[in-house]
C-alpha positions as a LaTeX table, in Angstrom:
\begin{tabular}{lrrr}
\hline
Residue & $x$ (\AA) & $y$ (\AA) & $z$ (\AA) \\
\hline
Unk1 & 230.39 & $-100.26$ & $-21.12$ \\
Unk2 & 226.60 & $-101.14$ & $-22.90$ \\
Unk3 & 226.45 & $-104.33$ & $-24.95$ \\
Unk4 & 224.29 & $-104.43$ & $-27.76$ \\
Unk5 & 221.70 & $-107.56$ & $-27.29$ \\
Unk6 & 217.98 & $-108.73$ & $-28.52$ \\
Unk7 & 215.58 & $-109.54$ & $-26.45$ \\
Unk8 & 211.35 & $-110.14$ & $-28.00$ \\
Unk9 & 208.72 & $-108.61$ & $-25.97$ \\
Unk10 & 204.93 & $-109.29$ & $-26.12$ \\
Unk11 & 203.68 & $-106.98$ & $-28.85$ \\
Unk12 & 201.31 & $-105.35$ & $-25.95$ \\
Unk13 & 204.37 & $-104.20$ & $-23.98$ \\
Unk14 & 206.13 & $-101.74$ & $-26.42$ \\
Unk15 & 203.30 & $-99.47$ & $-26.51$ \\
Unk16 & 203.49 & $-99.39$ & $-22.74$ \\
Unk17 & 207.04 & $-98.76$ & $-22.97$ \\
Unk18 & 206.99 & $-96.21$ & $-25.23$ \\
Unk19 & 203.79 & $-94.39$ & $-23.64$ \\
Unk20 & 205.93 & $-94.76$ & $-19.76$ \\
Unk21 & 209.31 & $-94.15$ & $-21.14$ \\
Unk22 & 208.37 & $-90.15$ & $-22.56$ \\
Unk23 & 211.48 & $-88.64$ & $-23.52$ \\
Unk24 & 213.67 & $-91.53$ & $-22.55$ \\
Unk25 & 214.73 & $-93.78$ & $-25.03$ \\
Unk26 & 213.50 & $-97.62$ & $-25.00$ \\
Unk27 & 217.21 & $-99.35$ & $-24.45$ \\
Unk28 & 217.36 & $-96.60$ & $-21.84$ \\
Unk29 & 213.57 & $-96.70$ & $-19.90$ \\
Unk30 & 214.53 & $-101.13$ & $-19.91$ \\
Unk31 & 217.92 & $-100.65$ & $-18.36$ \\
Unk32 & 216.14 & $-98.60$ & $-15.47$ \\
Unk33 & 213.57 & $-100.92$ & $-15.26$ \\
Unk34 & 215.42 & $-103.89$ & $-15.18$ \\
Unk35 & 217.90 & $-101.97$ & $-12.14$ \\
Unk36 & 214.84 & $-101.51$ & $-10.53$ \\
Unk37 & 213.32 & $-105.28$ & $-10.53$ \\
Unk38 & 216.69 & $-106.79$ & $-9.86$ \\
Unk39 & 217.05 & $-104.28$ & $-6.80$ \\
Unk40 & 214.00 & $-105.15$ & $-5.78$ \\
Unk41 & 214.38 & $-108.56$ & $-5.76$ \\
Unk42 & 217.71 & $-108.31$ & $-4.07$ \\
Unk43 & 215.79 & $-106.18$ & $-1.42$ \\
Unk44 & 213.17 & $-108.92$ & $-0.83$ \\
Unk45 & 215.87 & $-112.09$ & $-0.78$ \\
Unk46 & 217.51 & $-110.11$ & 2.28 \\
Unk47 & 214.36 & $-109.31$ & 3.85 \\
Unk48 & 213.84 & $-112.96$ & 3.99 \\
Unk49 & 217.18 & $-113.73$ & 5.01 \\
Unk50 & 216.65 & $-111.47$ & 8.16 \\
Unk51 & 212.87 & $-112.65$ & 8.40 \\
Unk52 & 214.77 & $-116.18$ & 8.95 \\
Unk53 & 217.69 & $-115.30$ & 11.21 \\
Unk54 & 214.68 & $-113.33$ & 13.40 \\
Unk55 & 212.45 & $-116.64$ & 13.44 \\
Unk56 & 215.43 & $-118.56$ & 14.56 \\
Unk57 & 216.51 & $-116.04$ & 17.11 \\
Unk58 & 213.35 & $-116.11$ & 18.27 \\
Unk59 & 212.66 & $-119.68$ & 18.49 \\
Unk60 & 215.88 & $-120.12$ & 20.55 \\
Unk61 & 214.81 & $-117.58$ & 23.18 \\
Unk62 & 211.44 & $-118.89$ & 23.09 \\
Unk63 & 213.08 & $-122.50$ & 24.66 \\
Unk64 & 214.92 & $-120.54$ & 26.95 \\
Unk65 & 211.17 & $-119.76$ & 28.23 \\
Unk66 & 210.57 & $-123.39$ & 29.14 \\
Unk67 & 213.13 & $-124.08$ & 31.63 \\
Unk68 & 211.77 & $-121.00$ & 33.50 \\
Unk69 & 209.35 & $-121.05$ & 35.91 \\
Unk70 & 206.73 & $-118.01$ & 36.37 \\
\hline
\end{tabular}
């Protein structure tokens, strides 16, 4: 289901949109580029999330390191 809303761009940006979208209407070129940037931020708030759980992981095997002796 599509809801009809109103949203005000920078007068720079439509010409963009309309010069990227080609035969793709604007509502239509948005939605995909909106999907995209959410995806992609979605993308980068798990990397982090593993980035983190891999720092921790590895700082508790790294003090596992200190009570051995070499």
């Amino acid at each position: 289901m599509k809801v009809k809303t109103s949203i005000t761009l920078s007068d720079s940006l439509l010409p963009e949109i309309d010069r990227c979208a080609g035969e793709v209407n604007r509502s239509e070129f948005i939605e995909n580029a909106v999907i995209h940037y959410i995806s992609e931020l979605k993308r980068q708030e798990r990397d982090q999330n593993d980035l983190r759980i891999l720092n921790q992981n590895n700082w508790q095997n790294l003090e596992h390191f200190d009570y051995q002796n070499f």
